[in-house]
Each structure stands twice: as structure tokens, then as C-alpha cells.
N, C-alpha and C positions, 0 to 999 in steps of 0.2 A: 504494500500500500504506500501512498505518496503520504508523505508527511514532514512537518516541518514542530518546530520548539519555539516558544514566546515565552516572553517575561508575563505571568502573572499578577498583579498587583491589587492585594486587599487593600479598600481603601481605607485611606490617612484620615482620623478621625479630628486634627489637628482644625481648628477654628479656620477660618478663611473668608479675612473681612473686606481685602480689597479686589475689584474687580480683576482678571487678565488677559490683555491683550496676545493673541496670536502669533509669536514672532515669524511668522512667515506669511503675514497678512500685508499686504499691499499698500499703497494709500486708498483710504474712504473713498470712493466711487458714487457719482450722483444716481442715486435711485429712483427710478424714474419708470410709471407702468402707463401702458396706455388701454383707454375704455373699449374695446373689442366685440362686445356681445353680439351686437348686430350683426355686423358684417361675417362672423364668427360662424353663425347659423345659430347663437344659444337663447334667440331673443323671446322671451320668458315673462310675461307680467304677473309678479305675483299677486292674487288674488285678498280680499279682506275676507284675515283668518287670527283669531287670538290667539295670541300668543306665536304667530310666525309660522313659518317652515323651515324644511333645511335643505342641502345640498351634500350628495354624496359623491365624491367624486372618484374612480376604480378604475380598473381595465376587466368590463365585461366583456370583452370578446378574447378576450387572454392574446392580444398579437403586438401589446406594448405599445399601444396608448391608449390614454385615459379616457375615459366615456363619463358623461355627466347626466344621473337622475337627480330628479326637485321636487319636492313635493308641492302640490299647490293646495287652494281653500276648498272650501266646501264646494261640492258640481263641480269642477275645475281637475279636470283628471293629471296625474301625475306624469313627467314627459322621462325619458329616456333618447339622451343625444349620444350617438354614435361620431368616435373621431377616424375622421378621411386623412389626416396627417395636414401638416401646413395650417393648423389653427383653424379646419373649417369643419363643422358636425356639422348630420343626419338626422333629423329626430325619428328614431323607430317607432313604424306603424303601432299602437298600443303601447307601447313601452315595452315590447314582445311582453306581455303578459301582465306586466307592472303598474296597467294604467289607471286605477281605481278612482275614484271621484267622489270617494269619503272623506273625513275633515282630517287629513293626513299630518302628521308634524315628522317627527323621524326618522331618517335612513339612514342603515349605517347595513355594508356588506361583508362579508368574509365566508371562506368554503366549509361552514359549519358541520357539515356531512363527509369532509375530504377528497372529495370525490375530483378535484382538479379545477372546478368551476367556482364564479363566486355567487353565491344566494346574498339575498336582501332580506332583510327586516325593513317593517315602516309600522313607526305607533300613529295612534288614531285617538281624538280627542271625544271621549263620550260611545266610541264604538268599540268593536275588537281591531287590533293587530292584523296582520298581517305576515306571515311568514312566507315570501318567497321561495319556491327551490327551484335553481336553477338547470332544468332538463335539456342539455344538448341546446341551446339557446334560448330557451322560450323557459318562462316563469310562471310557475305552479302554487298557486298559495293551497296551504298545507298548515293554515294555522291550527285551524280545527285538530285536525290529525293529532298535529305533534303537540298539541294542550298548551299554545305559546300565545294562542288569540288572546289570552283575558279580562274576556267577557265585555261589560260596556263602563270600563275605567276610564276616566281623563287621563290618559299617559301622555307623556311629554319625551325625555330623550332616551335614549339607550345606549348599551355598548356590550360588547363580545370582551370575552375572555377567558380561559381555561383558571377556572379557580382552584380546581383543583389536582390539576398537573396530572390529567389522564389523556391530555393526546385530544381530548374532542372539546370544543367551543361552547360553553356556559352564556349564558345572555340574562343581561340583566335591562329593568325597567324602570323607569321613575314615572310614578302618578304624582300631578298635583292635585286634584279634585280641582271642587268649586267652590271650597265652602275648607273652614280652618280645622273642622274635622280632619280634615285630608281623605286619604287614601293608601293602602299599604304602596309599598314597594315590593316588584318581582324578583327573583332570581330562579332562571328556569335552569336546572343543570341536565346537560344533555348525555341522555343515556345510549346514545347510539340508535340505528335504525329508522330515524326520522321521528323517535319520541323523547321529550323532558319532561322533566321534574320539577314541580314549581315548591321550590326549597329555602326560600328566602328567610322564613319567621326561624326555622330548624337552623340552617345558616348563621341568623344573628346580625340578619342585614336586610328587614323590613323598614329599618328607616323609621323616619317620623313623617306627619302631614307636610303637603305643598312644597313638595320635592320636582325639581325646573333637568338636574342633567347628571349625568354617574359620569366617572372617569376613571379606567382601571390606571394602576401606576406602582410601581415599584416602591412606594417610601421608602423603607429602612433598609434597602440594597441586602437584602434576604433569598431575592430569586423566583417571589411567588409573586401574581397579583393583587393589590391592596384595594381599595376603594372609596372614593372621594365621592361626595353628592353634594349638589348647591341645593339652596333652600329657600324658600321664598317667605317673604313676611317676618325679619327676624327671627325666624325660628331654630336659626343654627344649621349653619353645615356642618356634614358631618365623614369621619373619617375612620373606616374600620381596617384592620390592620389584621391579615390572612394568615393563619397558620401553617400552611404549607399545602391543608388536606382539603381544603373548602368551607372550614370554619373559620368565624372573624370572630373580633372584639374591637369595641367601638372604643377609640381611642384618642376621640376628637378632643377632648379636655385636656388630658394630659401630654396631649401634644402640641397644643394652643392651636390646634386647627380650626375651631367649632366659632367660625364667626359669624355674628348675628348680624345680618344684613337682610336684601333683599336679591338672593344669590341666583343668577340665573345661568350666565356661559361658565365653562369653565374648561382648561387649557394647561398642562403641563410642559416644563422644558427646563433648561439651565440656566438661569441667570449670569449666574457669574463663575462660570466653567469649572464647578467644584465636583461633579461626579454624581450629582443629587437631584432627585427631579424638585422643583421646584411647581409652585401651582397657582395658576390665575385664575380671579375671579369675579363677573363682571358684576353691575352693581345698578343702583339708581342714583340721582344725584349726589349722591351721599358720598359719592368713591367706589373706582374701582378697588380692590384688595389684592396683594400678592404675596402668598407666604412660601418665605426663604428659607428652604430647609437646614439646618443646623447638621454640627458632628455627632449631637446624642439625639439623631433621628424626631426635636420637636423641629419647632417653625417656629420664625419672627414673621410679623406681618411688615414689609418692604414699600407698600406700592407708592409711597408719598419719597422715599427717601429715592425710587430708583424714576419717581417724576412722574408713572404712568396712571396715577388714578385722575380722573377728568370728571366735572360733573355734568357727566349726561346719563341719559338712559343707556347701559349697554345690555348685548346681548352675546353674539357671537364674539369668539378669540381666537387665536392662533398664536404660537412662535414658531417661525420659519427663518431660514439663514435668508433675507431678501437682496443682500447684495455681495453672500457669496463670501464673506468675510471670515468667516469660521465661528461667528458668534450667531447666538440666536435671537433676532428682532421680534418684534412685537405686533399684531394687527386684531384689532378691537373695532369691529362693527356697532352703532349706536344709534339712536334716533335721531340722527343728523348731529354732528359730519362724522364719518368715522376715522380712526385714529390708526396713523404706522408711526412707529417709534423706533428708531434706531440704537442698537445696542455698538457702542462703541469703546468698552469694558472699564465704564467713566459714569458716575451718576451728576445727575441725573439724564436717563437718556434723550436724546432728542427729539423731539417732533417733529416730523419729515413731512408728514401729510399736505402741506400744500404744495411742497417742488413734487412729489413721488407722483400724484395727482389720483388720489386713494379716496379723495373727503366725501366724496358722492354726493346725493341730494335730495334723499328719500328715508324714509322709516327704512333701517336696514337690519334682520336680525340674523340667518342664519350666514353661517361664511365656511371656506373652505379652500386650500390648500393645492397645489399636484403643480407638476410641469406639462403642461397642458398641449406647448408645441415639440415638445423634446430637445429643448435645446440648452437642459440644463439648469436654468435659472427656473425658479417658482412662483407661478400664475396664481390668480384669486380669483376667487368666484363669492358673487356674496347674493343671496338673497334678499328681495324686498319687498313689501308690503303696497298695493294698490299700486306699486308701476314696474316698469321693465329692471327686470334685476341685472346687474353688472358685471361682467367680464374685463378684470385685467391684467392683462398681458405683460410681463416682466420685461422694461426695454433697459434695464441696467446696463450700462456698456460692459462692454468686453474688457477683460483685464485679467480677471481671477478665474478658478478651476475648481470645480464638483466631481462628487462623488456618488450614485445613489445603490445603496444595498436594499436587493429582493432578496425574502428566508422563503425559504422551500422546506417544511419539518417534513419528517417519514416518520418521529417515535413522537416529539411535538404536535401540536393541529398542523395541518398542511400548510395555512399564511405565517405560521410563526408568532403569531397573537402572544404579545406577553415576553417575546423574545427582548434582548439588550443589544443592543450593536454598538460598538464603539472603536473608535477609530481613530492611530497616533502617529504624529506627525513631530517628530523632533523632539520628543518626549512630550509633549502636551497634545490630551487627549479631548474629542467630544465625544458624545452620547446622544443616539435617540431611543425610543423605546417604541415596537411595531403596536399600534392600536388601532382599533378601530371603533369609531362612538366618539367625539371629544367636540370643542365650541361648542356650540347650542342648537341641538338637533340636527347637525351635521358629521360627516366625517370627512378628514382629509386623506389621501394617497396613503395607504399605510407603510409604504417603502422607505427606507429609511433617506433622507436625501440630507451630504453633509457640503458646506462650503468650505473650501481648502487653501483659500487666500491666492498667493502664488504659489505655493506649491505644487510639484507637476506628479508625484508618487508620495503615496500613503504608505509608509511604515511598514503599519498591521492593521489587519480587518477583524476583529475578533466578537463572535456571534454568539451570547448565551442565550441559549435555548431555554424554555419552562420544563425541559425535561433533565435540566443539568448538565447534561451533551455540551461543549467549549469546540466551537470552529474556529481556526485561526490563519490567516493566510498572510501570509507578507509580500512586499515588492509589489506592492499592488497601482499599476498609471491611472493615472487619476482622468477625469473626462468620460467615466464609463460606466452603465447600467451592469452591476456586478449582481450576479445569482450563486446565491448559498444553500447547498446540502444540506440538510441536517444530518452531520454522521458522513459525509459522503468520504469513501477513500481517494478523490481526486474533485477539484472542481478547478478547472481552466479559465485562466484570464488573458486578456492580452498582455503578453511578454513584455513588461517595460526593462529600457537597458541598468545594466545592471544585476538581470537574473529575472529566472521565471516567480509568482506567485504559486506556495503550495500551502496543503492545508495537511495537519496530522491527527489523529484522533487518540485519545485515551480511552480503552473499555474498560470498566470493572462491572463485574460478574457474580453473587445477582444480587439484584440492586432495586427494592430494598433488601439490605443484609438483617439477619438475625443471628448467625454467630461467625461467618469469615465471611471476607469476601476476596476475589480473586483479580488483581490487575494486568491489565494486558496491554501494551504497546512496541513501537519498532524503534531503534535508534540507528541514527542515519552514520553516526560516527560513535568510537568507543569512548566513553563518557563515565564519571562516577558520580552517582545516583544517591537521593535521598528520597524516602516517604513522610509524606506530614498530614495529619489531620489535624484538622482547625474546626472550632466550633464556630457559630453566627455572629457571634461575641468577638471573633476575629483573636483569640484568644486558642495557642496552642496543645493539643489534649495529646499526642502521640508524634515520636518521630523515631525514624529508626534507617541506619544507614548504609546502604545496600550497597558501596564497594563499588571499585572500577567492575565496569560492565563492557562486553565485547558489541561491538555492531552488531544490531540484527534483531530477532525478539527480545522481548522482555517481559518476563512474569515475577511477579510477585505478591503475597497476601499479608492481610491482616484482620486477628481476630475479635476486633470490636471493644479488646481491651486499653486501657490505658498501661503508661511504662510501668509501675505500679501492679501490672495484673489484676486490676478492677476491672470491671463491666460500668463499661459510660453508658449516661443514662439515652434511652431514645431519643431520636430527634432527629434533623437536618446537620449535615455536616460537609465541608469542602475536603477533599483526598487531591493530593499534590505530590507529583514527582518532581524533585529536583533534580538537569540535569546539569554537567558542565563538562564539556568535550578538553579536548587535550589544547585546542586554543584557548582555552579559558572562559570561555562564551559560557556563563548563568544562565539558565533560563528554566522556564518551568510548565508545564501542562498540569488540568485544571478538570477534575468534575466534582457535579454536586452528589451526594449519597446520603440514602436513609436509614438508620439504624433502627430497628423498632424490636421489639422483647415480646 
């Protein structure tokens, strides 16, 4: 098998107060997008509907470009645009099957069933759901079937995710109601075959009343997905924190997340390039909110210190690299005008919106993300209320260089939902995290897309999977739509000078453990080896030091004890080889492992 060694790196729990800039970031570039919709073919009036719609933006035809569904208002059937390449869509007869003309608000896609295609979800406000499955082109709703309709809730946004690290696509739901009663929250866990399980109260993630949008997300860099929800009317957002198996606890107080606002988008990324997702949150006049995650996994609330809370109405949010820079910017949809704000790893950030030409001039709620013409740089698409919603096209000059990573799971779900990708460049790294569900009743491109400044090759591409599986490929040229294996013993890139990109894999065997377990990989050259287990706590429980090792296989075990000859207790654990060849070259391969009794 083809395989390659990377450095590892638990992260440094070390405070990290000032912003950082890129050093292979270019000068700032005027950013700059132009209004396209029409001439585009995406020209769309959206309808009067409470509380908005969204926009989903995917590659339904699977041939690598993007295609845009929208929901619209009430009678107002739902459109599906097919992309012809060169920035000009089709709108498909019916939406092939999509086209409903219920009081629609969210869509969000992913191949829930695995099957290689992507199905749709769309919540409906006062009726049932809608579940999508995508057959051979055409869309099958199957809500009924698979028990995912429910019933006649006001629901508002959703989002996919594998909660609990089985490989198939969990879906979660947010009802506002009508009334301060509220309405539960869904969590359907999917059991395979085209049927779930509505597990949400059992779960521990029914939520409270007048709940606007879910966001899965990594908090506390543990490796499972967590969960965010905005909330409407003061009533606290709230933030549960996943055990690894599909159970939460709500941990919004003691992580100072639970702020009382009137919470409706909501939007995860990095602020300030510390390895941590960070999370936005859009607001009423009051302020938007942005809480900055912390090294002991709480949050400070930032948005006034990093400039971006504005008193308007918002709705939708995004952070997307918009000029390519290697940081992540800002774009906040609002009841006139809406906001882009450049991150320039400097507070407070800038307001660009009127050179960028982003401000619009309509009640605007939902928004969404993709590279729409393929040319690298990332498009917006935003929805609006009572008139023609907006297309804009990314005219950023030329100067700097992208990267965008597809996951492909085989033991993972098929999209990779949940997966980490991050990517190093001169020893400083980003991060995105593959989602799908996020702004407000939209989804963006789930791919991961990173901006590389000037730099012409990316380091390492290093892909954690929700199944604990570590892809790693290095030497990777930059300028290119990269597809990842889950597991793969080979994944081919174009060759930048300098050397090929390969990828190496770590097996351990079986996994979850109950008393050894077995590891298995190849060394490319003769190297002397260490084993480490590390608990969550980033805190070491086992090591033990395996000797110069010859080229070639490599097996080795361990039986769940500590040095000590104790039995550690259950749990989640990282398992580490260290290697270092005869040049001296550190490095280390990486999977996650369960130990359970």
C-alpha cells in the first residue's frame, strides 16, 4: 500500500489572544463581487413567507458543479437550477421531483442512505417534512416511510450528522411553534434501510421552545459531533456536548454559551486561527453575538470586540475565505443592507460591504456559500423576501491560490458529514469542518474550500474522519478540487514539483477493543518506533517503545492496560505511533479507539 508519515499535533491548550496573520499571505486584495442572478438563469422572486426561506447549494448531478434549490412561500413551488458551466443554470422541469408548493423553509442535502447520490430534506412550517431520496435523478419523498415527516410542527432549520459515529446520517430538526409554548425538537437517528428513529427526548437534545436553527460542530476537538441551537425570544441558546455514542448533555451554562437573545442564523469557523471552531450568531437590533472558543473548551462572547455585531435585523451567516487570504471572513444577511466583513487577523474587522458591492436592497434572510463558476474563489447566493433574490459572483482579482477538499467515507457516511480537514502550510494551519445545515435554513457547499494566500503547495492535507480513520497526504499543488478516500491505500493528485502527494493509513484491529487490540501499518524506510495512548484530556495513559524497526510491515499490540498493569477505564482514546527514520525525520500516525468493558 502507498503510504506516507505526518507530524501529528494535539492541540496546545495554551491561551491565544492575538489575532494571526498568514505569512504567506499576499497583500489584501480589493474584494469585489458582482450581482449575476439574472443573466445567470437563477432569477428567483422570493415569495411572502414568515420567517424566510433558504438556499441549498450541492452538486446534484454529481459531475462537479454546483446546482442551486430554494425554497419559496406558500403556492410558490420550490425551483431546482441545474449548472451548464460558465455561471449559466437550467431550472429543472419540477425540481425533478422537489417541486412542492407547501410553506417550505429548509434544505439542506447529503447521501443519507450512501448510496453515491445526494437526497434532500426541506422543513415545512405548520405541515410535514419532506424527505427527499434521490433515485437515479429524480426525487422521491419518503417522508412518510422513513417517520422523518413530523407530522404538522412549525419547523424551521435542520442539519445532518452522524451522532453517533455509525457510518449512516442522523438528522436533526428545530420547531419554533407559534406561541412560547414552543415545540419539541427532532432528532431522527437513522437506522438504515430508509427508516429512523425519532430519539431526540432519549438523546437529551429536545431542546427548549422557539428554536430558529441546529449547527453540528466539533466544540471541545473530541472527534464526535456536538450541537448548537439558536433560540428565539430570549430564551437561550443552547449547546449540548456529545459523548461519542449519540448521547448529549447540555452544556450551554457552563460553557457560557446559552445567550439570551433573539437567536436566529447561526454559523461556525475560526476567528482567529487557533484550531477551534468558533460560532456566530445572528440577532435583532440588539447585536449580533460571536463566541470565541477558549483552551478549556468555554467561550467568550467577541462580536463587539472583533467589530461584527451591527444593529439590524439578521438572519443568515457564513464564514468563507472571500479573498482567498487564508483567513476566514465574514457575511451576515439582514433586513437591509447586509454585511461582509473582512478578516485581516486585526480587530476590529473591516466592513467591506460597500467597495465588495454585497449590501443589497431587500429583506434578505437565507444565504449560502459554493464556487458556483469553478474558478476557485466563493460565490453567494442569498435569498429574499417579496423580490428577486441575489447572485454574487466572486470578481476578487487574481493574485492568490485555493485549495478545495471532497471526503469520500467507505467506514464514515459517504459525504464525510462530521469529518475535520485541515490543512499546513509553513507550519500554520486552517481548518474547516464538512457540514451540512448551517446560516439560517440554508446550506453551503459542504466541501471543504481553503485560501492559500500565495502559496503554490500545501504541506499536508490531513482528513479526520467521525470514524477515527486519519488521511494524510503531503506535497499537495495547490489550484485543485482534491478527493479523499476514507481509508483509501492510494489517492492521486497532480504531481507538484518536488514529489508526488501520498496518503498512509494506520489499522488497529478490532476497534472497539475490550481487552487487546492489534496495530497494523507499512514503513517506507527502517525507523525506530514508539506506541502512545493518550486520553481526551490530551493527557498521556500508556507508552511503550518498540525498537528500531526494519522497512516493511509493522504489527504491534496493546492490552488496554496502563504501565502500571491497571485496566483504564472505558472510553475514547487516540493510539499513536511514533516514527523516526535514520534521517531523523519525527513524525507520527494517528487513530481514534474505543475501549469499552
Amino acid at each position: 500500500m502507498t503510504r506516507t508519515f505526518v507530524s501529528f499535533r494535539f492541540f496546545s491548550f495554551a491561551s491565544i489572544t492575538l489575532f494571526v496573520l498568514l505569512a504567506h499571505s499576499p497583500p489584501a486584495l480589493a474584494t469585489q463581487f458582482e450581482s449575476i442572478g439574472t443573466q445567470a438563469g437563477l432569477e428567483v422572486t422570493g415569495e411572502l413567507s414568515e420567517f424566510g426561506h433558504g438556499v441549498c447549494i450541492f452538486d446534484f448531478e454529481g459531475d462537479g458543479d454546483l446546482d442551486v434549490y430554494v425554497t419559496n412561500g406558500v403556492g410558490s413551488p420550490n425551483q431546482l437550477f441545474l449548472n451548464d458551466g460558465g455561471f449559466t443554470f437550467t431550472e429543472a422541469v419540477n425540481a425533478n421531483g422537489a417541486a412542492d408548493s407547501g410553506h417550505a423553509k429548509a434544505c439542506i442535502a447529503a447521501d443519507y442512505d450512501n448510496d453515491g447520490d445526494p437526497d434532500l430534506y426541506v422543513t415545512h412550517y405548520g405541515e410535514p417534512n419532506r424527505l427527499y431520496r434521490n433515485d437515479a435523478g429524480t426525487f422521491v419523498d419518503i417522508a412518510s416511510v422513513a417517520n422523518v415527516g413530523g407530522g404538522n410542527l412549525y419547523s424551521t432549520g435542520a442539519a445532518w450528522g452522524d451522532v453517533n459515529a455509525d457510518g449512516r446520517l442522523d438528522l436533526y430538526v428545530t420547531n419554533r411553534g407559534i406561541t412560547l409554548a414552543g415545540e419539541p425538537n427532532l432528532l431522527y437517528r437513522n437506522d438504515g434501510n430508509d427508516t429512523f428513529a425519532e430519539v431526540a427526548a432519549a438523546s437529551g437534545v429536545e431542546g427548549h421552545s422557539m428554536t430558529f436553527q441546529p449547527l453540528f460542530t466539533d466544540y471541545d476537538l473530541d472527534g464526535d459531533s456536538d450541537l448548537y441551537i439558536s433560540s428565539d425570544k430570549f430564551l437561550g441558546n443552547q449547546l449540548f456536548r456529545n459523548d461519542g455514542a449519540g448521547d448529549f448533555v447540555d452544556v450551554s451554562v457552563a460553557t457560557g454559551s446559552d445567550l439570551a437573545m433573539d437567536g436566529m442564523g447561526v454559523a461556525s469557523g475560526d476567528v482567529n486561527a487557533d484550531g477551534r471552531s468558533d460560532i456566530f450568531v445572528t440577532n435583532t437590533p440588539a447585536g449580533h453575538r460571536c463566541l470565541v472558543s477558549q483552551p478549556d473548551a468555554t467561550f467568550l462572547e467577541m462580536a463587539d470586540t472583533l467589530g461584527i455585531t451591527v444593529g439590524e435585523i439578521g438572519w443568515g451567516a457564513v464564514f468563507f475565505d472571500c479573498d482567498l487570504d487564508g483567513d476566514e471572513d465574514l457575511f451576515q444577511v439582514n433586513e437591509v443592507p447586509n454585511r461582509l466583513f473582512r478578516n485581516d487577523g486585526v480587530s476590529p474587522w473591516a466592513d467591506i460591504t460597500p467597495t465588495a458591492g454585497v449590501g443589497g436592497g431587500a429583506i434578505s434572510m437565507g444565504c449560502a456559500t459554493g464556487d458556483l463558476d469553478g474558478d476557485g474563489d466563493l460565490d453567494l447566493y442569498v435569498s429574499n423576501v417579496l423580490n428577486v433574490c441575489e447572485v454574487y459572483r466572486n470578481e476578487t482579482p487574481a493574485g492568490s491560490h485555493w485549495l478545495r477538499v471532497d471526503t469520500e467515507g467507505t467506514v464514515s457516511n459517504r459525504d464525510g458529514i462530521g469529518a475535520r480537514v485541515e490543512i499546513e502550510i509553513a507550519g500554520q494551519t486552517q481548518f474547516r469542518e464538512i457540514q451540512a445545515g448551517t446560516s439560517y435554513l440554508s446550506q453551503n457547499d459542504h466541501r471543504a474550500h481553503f485560501g492559500l494566500g500565495g502559496a503554490t503547495l500545501v504541506d499536508r492535507v490531513e482528513v479526520r474522519w467521525p470514524s477515527g480513520i486519519v488521511d494524510v497526504m503531503t506535497n499537495v499543488a495547490a489550484d485543485q478540487s482534491l478527493t479523499v478516500v476514507e481509508g483509501a491505500t492510494a489517492t492521486t493528485v497532480r504531481p507538484p514539483a518536488g514529489g508526488p502527494g501520498t496518503v498512509m493509513q494506520l489499522f488497529a484491529y478490532p476497534n472497539p477493543l475490550r481487552h487487546a487490540i492489534t496495530v497494523e501499518t507499512n514503513l517506507e524506510r527502517a525507523s525506530r518506533v514508539s506506541l502512545r495512548v493518550v486520553n481526551l484530556a490530551g493527557r498521556e495513559v500508556y507508552r511503550e517503545e518498540l525498537g528500531y524497526q526494519g522497512a516493511g510491515a509493522l504489527f504491534a499490540s496493546w492490552d488496554g492496560l496502563d504501565p502500571r498493569g491497571d485496566r483504564l477505564p472505558p472510553g475514547v482514546y487516540w493510539l499513536s505511533l511514533g516514527i523516526q527514520d535514520d534521517r531523523g525525520t519525527r513524525q507520527n500516525v494517528v487513530q481514534k479507539i474505543t475501549l469499552v468493558r
